[in-house]
C-alpha positions in Angstrom: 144.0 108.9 128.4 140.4 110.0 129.8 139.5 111.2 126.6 139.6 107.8 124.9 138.0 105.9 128.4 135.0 108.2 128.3 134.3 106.6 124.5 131.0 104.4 124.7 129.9 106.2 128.5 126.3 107.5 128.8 125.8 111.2 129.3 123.0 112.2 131.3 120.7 115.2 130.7 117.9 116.1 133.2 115.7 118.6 131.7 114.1 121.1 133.6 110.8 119.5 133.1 112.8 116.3 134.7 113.2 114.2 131.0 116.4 112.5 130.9 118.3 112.6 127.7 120.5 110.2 127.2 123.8 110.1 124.2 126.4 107.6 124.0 129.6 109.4 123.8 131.8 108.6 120.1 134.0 111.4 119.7 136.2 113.4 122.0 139.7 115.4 121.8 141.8 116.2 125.0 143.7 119.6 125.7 146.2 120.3 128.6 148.7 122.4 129.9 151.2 123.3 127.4 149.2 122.6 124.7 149.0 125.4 122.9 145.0 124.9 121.9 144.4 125.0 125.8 142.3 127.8 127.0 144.5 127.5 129.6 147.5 127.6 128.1 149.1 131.0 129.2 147.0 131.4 132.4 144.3 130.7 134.8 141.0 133.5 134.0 137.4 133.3 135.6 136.1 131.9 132.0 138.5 128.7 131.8 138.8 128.8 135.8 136.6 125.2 135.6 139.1 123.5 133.3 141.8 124.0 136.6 139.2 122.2 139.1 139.3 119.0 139.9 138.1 116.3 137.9 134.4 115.8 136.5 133.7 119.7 136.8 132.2 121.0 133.4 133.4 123.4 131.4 130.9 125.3 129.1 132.4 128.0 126.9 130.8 129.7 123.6 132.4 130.1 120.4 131.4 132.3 117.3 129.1 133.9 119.6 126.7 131.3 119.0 127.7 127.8 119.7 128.4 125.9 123.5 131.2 123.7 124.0 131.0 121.0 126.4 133.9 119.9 128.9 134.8 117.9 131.5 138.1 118.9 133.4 140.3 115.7 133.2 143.0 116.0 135.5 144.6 117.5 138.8 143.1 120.8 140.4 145.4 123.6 139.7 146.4 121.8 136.3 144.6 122.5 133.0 143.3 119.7 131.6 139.7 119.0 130.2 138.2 116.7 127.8 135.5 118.1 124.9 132.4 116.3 124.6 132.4 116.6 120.3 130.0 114.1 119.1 126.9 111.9 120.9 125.0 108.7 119.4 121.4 109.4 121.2 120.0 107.2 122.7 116.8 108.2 124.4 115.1 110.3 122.9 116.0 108.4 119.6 117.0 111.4 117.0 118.7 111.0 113.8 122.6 110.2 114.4 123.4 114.0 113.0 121.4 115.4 115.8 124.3 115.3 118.0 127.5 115.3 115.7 129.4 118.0 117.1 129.9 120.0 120.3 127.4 123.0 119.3 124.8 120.6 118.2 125.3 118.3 121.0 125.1 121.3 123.5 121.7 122.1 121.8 120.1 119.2 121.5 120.9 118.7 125.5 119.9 122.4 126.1 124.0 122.9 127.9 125.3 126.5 127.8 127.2 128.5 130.4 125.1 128.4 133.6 126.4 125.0 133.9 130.1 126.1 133.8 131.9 125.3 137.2 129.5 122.6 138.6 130.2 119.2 138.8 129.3 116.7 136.7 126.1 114.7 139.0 121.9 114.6 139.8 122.5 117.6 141.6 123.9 119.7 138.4 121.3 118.0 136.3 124.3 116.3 134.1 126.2 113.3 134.8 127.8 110.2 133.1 126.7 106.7 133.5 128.9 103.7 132.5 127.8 102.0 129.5 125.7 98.9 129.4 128.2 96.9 127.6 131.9 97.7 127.3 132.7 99.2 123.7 133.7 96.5 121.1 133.5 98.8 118.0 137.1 100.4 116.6 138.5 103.4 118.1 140.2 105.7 115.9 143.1 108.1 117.1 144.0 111.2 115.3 144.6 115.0 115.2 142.3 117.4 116.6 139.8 119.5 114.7 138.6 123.0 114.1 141.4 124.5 115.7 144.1 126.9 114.7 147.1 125.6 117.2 148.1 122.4 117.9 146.2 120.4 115.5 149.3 118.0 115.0 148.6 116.8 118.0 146.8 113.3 118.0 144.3 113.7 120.7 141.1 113.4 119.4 139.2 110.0 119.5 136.5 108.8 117.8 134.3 105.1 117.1 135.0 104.3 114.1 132.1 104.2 111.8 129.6 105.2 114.3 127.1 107.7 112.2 127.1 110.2 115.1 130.7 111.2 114.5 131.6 114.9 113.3 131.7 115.0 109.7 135.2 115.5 109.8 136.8 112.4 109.7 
């Protein structure tokens, strides 16, 4: 499943000032068609019209008004499918491992809200992934999803085990 290959990739952040930020990814959770914690789970709308695109576009939404959510549609076009970015180990800057442990802090720290919503993951979006270095050696840990209030049975969140960056959750 995408969700668990993205584990150990680099997301790239250019700034507007052109400084790259870099985060390994530790912790993702997958939603698709039929799942009832899909935003697109009864229909396509212009707000979750980026999860149907094809694969690598982002989706950005907002939740509680305040925090962004970051996404990367995972599948088919036409076909609801995305993967959320939840947790980052950052790399460059170096910040402490809570900076980015979860998708709201995450977003912030990378300065990712809406007006990226739609565009495709590259240079020319200003946000991109990079393979990692070195494959990922450390445990991966498959359970149920998080913070949501349908379809948390379902085991499709990921996560490196023990990595300090992880939502505290686990």
């Amino acid at each position: 499943m995408v969700a668990e290959e993205l584990l150990g990739c680099i997301l790239v952040r250019q700034q507007a000032n052109g400084q790259l930020y870099r985060g390994r990814i530790v912790e993702t959770e997958a939603y698709m068609a039929g799942d009832p914690a899909c935003h697109g789970y009864r229909r396509q709308t212009a707000r979750n019209a980026p999860m149907f695109a094809a694969p690598g576009t982002i989706y950005v939404y907002q939740i509680y008004g305040i925090h962004h959510c970051l996404n990367i549609a995972s599948d088919r076009p036409n076909f609801a499918s995305a993967v959320l970015i939840r947790a980052l180990e950052m790399l460059s800057p170096p910040l402490p491992p809570s900076s980015a442990a979860g998708p709201g802090k995450l977003c912030r720290v990378l300065g990712i809200d809406r007006r990226l919503s739609g565009l495709m993951l590259g240079k020319e979006s200003g946000l991109w992934l990079e393979r990692p270095p070195q494959p990922l050696t450390d445990p991966v840990v498959q359970t149920t999803r998080i913070g949501i209030a349908q379809g948390q049975e379902i085991p499709w969140r990921w996560y490196v085990q023990g990595n300090p960056a992880v939502s505290r959750y686990c």
